[in-house]
C-alpha positions in Angstrom: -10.4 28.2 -12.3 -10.6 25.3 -14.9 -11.0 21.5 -14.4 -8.4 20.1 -15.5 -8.7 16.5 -14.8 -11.0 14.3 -13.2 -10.4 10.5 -11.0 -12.4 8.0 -9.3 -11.5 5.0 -7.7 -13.4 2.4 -6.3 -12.1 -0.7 -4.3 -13.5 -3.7 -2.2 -12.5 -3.5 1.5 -11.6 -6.9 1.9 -8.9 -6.8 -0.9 -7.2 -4.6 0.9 -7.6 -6.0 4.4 -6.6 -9.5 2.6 -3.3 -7.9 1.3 -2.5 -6.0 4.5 -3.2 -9.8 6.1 -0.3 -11.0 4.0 1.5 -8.7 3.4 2.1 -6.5 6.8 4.5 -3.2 7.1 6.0 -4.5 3.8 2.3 -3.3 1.9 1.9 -0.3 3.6 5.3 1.1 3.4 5.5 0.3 0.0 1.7 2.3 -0.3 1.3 4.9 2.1 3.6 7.6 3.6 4.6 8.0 7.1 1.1 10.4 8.4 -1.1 7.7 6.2 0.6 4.7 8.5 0.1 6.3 11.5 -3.5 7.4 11.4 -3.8 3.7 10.7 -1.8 2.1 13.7 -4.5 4.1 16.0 -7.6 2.6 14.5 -8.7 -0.8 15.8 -10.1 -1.7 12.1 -7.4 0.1 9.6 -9.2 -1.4 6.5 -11.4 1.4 5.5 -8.8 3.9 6.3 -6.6 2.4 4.0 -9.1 1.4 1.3 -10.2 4.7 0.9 -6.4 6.3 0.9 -5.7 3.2 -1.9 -8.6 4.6 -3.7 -7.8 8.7 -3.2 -4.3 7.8 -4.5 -5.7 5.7 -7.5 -8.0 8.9 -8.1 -5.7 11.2 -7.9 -2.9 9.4 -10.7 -6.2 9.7 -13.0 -6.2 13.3 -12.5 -2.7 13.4 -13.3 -3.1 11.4 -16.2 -0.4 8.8 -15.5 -1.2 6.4 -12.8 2.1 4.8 -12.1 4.1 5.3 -14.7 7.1 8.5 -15.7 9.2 7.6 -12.5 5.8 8.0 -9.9 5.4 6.0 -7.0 2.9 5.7 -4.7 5.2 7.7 -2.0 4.4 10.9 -4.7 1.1 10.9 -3.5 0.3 12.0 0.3 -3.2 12.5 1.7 -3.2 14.6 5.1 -5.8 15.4 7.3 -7.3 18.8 7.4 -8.3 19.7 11.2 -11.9 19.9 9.9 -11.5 16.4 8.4 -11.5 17.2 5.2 -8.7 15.3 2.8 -6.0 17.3 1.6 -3.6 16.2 -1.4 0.1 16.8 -1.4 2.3 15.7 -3.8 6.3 15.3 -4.0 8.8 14.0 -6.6 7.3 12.8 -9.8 3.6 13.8 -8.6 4.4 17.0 -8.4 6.7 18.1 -11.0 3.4 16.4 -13.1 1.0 18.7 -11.4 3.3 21.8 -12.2 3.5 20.5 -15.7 -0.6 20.3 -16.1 -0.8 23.4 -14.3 -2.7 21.9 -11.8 -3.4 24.5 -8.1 -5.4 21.8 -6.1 -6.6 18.7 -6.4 -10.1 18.6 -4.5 -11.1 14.9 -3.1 -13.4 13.2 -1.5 -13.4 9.3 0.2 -16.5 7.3 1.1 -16.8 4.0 2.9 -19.6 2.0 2.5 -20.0 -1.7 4.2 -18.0 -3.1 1.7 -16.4 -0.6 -0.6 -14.3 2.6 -0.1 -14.3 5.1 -3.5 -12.5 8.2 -4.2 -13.2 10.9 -6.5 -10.8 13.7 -7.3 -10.7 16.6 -9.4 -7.7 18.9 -10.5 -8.2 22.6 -11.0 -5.8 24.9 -12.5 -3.7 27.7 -10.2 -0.4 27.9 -9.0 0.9 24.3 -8.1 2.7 25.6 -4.2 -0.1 24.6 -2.8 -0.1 21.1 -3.5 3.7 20.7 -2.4 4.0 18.2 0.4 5.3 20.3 3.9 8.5 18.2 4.0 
């Protein structure tokens, strides 16, 4: 198993509580896939939540080595919810027909919050790309 790209991300909570202020459903669908918006709907505060999935999908166009660019939108990129709690990246479209391309198998990632700040790292390891295909 070889690394074969790395991404970290690093954003201020109250930038993106300001431009979910302003900017409402149209932000977050625009950002964040269906599962994303409705883990945030239940949480009293959603600004962590989705400073740190802003930040894991920031990470994870780093590993990919495009951000968005080559026809990829932040829709490509899902983060789900293992039962454990644990992050798991999917990708779809653009996202994915990259990872196949790179040869990535997973993309491991990890999201921290801190009073002010959420950050993201995320690191692509070759293998057989299925298992980063979103369950549509």
């Amino acid at each position: 198993m070889d690394i074969l790209g790395l991404g970290l991300d690093v954003i201020e909570l109250d930038r993106v509580r300001g431009v979910y202020q302003r900017h409402g459903s149209r932000f977050l669908e625009r950002v964040y896939t269906a599962p994303e918006r409705e883990r945030a709907a239940r949480l009293k505060d959603p600004a962590p939540f989705l400073a740190g999935r802003f930040a894991a999908k920031e990470a994870i166009l780093k590993v990919l080595g495009t951000g968005l660019s080559q026809g990829l939108s932040w829709q490509h990129v899902v983060v789900l919810r293992e039962p454990t709690g644990a992050p798991r990246v999917c990708l779809r479209g653009k996202a994915l027909e990259r990872a196949e391309k790179l040869g990535l198998g997973k993309i491991l990632l990890t999201i921290s919050h801190s009073k002010g700040l959420a950050v993201a790292h995320a690191m692509g390891v070759s293998g057989d790309s299925s298992a980063l295909r979103y369950p549509e």
